[in-house]
Biotite code that builds the C-alpha atoms (Angstrom):
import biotite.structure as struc

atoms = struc.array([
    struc.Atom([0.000, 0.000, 0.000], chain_id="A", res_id=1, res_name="UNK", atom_name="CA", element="C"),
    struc.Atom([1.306, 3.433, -0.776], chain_id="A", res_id=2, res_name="UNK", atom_name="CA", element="C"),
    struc.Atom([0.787, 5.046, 2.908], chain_id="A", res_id=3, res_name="UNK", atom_name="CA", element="C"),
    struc.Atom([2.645, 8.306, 1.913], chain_id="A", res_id=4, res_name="UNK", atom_name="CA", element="C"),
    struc.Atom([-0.350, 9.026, -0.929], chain_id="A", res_id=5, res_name="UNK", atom_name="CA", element="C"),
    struc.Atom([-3.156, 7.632, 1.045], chain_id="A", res_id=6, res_name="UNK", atom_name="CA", element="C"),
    struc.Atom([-1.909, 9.766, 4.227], chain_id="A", res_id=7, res_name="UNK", atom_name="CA", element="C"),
    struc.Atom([-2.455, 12.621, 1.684], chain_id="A", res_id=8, res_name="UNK", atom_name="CA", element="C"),
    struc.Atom([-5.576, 11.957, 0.592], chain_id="A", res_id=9, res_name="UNK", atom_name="CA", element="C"),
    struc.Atom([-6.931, 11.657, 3.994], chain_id="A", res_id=10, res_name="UNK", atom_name="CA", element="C"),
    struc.Atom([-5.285, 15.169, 5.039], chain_id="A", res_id=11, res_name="UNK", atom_name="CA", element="C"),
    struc.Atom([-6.611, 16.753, 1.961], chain_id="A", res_id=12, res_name="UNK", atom_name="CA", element="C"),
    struc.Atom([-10.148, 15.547, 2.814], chain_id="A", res_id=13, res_name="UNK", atom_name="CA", element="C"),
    struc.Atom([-9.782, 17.056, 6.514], chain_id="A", res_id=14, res_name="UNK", atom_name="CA", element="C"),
    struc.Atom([-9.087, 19.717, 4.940], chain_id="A", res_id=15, res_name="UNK", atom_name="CA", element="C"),
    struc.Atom([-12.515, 20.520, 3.697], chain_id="A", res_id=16, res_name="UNK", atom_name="CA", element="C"),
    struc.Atom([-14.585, 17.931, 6.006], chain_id="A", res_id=17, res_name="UNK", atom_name="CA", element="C"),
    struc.Atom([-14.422, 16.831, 9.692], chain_id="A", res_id=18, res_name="UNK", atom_name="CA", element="C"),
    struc.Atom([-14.955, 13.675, 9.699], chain_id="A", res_id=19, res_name="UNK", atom_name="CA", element="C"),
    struc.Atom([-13.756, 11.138, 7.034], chain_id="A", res_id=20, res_name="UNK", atom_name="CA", element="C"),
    struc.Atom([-14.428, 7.507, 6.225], chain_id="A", res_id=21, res_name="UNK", atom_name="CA", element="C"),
    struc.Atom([-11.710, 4.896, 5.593], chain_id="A", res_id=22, res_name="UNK", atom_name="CA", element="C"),
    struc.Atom([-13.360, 2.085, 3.186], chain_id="A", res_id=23, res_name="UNK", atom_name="CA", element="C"),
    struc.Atom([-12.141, -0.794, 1.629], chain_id="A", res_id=24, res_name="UNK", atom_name="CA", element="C"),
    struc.Atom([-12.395, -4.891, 2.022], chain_id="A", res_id=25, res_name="UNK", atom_name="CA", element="C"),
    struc.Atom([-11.331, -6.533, 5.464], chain_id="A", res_id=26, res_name="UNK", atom_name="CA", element="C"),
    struc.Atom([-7.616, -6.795, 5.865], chain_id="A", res_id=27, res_name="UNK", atom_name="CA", element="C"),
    struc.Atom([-6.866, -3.819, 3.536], chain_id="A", res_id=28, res_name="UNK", atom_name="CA", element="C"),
    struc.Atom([-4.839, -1.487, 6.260], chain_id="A", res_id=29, res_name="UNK", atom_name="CA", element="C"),
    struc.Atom([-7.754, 0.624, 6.915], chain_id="A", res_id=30, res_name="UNK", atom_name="CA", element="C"),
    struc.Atom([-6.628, 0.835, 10.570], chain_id="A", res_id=31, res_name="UNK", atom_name="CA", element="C"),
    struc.Atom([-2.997, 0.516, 10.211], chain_id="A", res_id=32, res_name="UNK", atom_name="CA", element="C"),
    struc.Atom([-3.228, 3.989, 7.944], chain_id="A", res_id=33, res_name="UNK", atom_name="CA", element="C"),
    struc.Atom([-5.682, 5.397, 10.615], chain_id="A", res_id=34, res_name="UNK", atom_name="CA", element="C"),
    struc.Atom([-3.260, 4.931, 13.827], chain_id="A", res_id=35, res_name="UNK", atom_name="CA", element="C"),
    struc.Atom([-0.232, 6.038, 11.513], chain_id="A", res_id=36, res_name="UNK", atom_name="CA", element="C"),
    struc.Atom([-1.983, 8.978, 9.952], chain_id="A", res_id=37, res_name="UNK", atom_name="CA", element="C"),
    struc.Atom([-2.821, 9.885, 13.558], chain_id="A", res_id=38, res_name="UNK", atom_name="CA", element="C"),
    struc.Atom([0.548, 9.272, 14.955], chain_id="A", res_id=39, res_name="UNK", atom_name="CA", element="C"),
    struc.Atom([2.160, 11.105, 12.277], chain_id="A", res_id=40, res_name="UNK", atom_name="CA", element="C"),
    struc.Atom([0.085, 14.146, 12.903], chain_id="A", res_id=41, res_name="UNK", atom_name="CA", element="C"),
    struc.Atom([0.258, 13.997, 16.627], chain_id="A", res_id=42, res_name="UNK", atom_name="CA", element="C"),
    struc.Atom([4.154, 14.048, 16.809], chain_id="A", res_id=43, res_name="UNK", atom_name="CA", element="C"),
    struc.Atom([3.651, 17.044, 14.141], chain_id="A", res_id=44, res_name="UNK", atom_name="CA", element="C"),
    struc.Atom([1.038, 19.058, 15.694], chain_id="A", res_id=45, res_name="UNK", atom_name="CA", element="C"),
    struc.Atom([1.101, 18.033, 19.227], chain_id="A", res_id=46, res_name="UNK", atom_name="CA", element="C"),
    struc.Atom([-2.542, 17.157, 19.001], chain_id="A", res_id=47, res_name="UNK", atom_name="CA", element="C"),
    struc.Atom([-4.254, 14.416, 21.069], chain_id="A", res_id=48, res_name="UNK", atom_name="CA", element="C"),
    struc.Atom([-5.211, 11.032, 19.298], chain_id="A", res_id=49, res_name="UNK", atom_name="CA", element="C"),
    struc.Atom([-7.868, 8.788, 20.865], chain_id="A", res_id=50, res_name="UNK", atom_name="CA", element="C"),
    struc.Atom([-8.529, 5.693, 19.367], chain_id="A", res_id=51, res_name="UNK", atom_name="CA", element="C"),
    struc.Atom([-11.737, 3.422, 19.764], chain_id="A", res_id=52, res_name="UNK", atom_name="CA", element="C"),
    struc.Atom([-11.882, 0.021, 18.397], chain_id="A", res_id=53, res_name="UNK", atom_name="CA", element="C"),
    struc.Atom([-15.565, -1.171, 18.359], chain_id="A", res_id=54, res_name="UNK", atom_name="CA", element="C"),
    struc.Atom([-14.701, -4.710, 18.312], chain_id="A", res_id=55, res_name="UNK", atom_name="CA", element="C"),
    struc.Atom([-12.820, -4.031, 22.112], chain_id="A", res_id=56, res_name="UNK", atom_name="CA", element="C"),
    struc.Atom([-16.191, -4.524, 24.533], chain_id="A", res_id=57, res_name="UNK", atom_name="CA", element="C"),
    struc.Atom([-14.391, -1.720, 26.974], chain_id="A", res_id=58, res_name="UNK", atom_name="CA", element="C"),
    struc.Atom([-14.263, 0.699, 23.996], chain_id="A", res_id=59, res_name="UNK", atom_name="CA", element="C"),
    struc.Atom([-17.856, -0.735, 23.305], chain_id="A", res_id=60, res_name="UNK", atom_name="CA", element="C"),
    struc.Atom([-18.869, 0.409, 26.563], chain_id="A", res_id=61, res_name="UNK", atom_name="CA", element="C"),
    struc.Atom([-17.195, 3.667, 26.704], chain_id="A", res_id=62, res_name="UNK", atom_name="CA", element="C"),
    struc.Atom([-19.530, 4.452, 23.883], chain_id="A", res_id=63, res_name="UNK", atom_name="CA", element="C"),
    struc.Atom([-22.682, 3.748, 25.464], chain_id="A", res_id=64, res_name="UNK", atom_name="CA", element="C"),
    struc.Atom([-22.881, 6.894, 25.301], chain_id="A", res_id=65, res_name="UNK", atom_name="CA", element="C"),
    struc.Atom([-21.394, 8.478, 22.547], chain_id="A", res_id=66, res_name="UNK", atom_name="CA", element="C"),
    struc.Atom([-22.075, 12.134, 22.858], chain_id="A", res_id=67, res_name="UNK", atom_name="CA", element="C"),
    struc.Atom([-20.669, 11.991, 26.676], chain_id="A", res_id=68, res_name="UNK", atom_name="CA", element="C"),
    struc.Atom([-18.550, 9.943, 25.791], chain_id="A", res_id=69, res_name="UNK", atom_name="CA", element="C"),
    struc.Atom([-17.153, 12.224, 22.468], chain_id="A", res_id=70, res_name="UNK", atom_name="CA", element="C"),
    struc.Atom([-18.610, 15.750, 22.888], chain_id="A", res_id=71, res_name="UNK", atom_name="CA", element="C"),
    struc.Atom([-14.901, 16.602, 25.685], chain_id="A", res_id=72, res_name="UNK", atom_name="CA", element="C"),
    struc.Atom([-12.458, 15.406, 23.077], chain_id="A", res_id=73, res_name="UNK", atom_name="CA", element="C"),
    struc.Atom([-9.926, 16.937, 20.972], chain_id="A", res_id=74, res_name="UNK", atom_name="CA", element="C"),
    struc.Atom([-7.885, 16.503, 18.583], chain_id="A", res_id=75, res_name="UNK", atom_name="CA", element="C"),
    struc.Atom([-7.695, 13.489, 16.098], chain_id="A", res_id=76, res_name="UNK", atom_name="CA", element="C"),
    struc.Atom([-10.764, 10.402, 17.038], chain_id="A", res_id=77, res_name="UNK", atom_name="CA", element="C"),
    struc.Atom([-10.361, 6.826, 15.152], chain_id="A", res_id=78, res_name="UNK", atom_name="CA", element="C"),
    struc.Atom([-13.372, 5.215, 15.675], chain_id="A", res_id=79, res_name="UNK", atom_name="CA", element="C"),
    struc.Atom([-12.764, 1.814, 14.290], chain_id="A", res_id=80, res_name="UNK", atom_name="CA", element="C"),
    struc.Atom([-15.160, -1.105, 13.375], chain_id="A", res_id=81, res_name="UNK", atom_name="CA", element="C"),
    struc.Atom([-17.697, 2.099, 13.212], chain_id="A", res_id=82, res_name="UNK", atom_name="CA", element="C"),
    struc.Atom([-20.515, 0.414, 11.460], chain_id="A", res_id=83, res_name="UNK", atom_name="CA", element="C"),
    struc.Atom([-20.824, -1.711, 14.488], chain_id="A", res_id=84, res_name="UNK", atom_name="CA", element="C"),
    struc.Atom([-22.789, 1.331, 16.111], chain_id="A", res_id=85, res_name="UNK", atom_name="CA", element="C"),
    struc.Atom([-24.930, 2.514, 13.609], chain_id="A", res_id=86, res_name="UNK", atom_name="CA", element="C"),
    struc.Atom([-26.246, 5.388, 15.632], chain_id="A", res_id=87, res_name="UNK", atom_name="CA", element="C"),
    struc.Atom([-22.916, 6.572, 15.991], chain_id="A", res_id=88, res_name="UNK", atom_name="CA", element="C"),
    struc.Atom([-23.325, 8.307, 12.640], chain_id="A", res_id=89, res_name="UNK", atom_name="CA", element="C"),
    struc.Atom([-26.241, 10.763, 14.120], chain_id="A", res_id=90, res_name="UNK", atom_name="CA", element="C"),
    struc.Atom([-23.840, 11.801, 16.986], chain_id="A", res_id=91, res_name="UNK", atom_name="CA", element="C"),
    struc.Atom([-20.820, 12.243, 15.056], chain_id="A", res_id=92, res_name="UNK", atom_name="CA", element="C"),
    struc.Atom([-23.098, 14.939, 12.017], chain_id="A", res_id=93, res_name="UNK", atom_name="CA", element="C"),
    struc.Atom([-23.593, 16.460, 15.798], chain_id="A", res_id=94, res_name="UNK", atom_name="CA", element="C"),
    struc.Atom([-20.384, 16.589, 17.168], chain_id="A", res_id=95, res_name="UNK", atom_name="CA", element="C"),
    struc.Atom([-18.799, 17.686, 13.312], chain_id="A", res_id=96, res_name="UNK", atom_name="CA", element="C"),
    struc.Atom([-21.272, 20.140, 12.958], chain_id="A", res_id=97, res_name="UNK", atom_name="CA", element="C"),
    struc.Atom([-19.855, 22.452, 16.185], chain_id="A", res_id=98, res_name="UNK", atom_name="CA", element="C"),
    struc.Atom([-17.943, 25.614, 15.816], chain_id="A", res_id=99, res_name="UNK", atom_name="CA", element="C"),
    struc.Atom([-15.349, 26.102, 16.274], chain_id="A", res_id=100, res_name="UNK", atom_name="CA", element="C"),
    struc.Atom([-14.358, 22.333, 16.143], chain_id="A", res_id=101, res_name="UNK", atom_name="CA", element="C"),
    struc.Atom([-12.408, 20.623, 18.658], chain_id="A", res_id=102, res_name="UNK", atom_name="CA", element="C"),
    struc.Atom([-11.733, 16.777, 17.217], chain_id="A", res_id=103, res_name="UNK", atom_name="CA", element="C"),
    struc.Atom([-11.479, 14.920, 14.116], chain_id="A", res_id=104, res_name="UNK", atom_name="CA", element="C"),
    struc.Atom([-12.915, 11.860, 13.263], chain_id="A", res_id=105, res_name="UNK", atom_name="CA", element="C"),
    struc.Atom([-11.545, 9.312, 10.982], chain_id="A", res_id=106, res_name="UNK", atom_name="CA", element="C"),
    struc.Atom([-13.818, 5.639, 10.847], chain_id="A", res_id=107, res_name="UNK", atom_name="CA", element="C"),
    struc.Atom([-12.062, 3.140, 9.935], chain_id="A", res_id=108, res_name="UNK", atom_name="CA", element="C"),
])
């Protein structure tokens, strides 16, 4: 996989939306490009990164609920395994939709 172009891509489309989707068939590096992307731009920017892997039942539980549970954060948010919560993608047009904006999402 070329990381250096995909890492790109996904900065370019932060650049005009706040949250973006990682797609592709199981196995692809969809969350190996997430947590590097992330790391990459928290050594860079000094941001915060929290990760969420929706497969993890203590992640699961953290988002119980997901606007408590996302509304304090900032910087960069990988919410992995995303379409695991389906009505995660209500709270997260929510949470994007503040101003000014205080986190990122990438699903993975």
């Amino acid at each position: 996989m070329k990381r250096p172009f995909y890492s790109a891509e996904i900065l370019r489309a932060f650049r005009v939306n706040p949250v973006v989707g990682l797609l592709g068939p199981r196995q692809c590096g969809k969350t190996t490009l997430a947590r590097q992307f992330a790391r990459r731009h928290e050594k860079s920017s000094g941001e915060a990164v929290t990760y969420f892997d929706l497969e993890n039942p203590r992640h699961q539980a953290r988002l119980a609920d997901p606007l408590l549970a996302l509304e304090s954060l900032k910087g960069w948010v990988i919410i992995d395994e995303v379409q695991r919560t389906p009505g995660l993608f209500e709270v997260l047009r929510v949470l994007a939709d503040r101003r000014p904006l205080p986190a990122r999402f990438s699903r993975a």
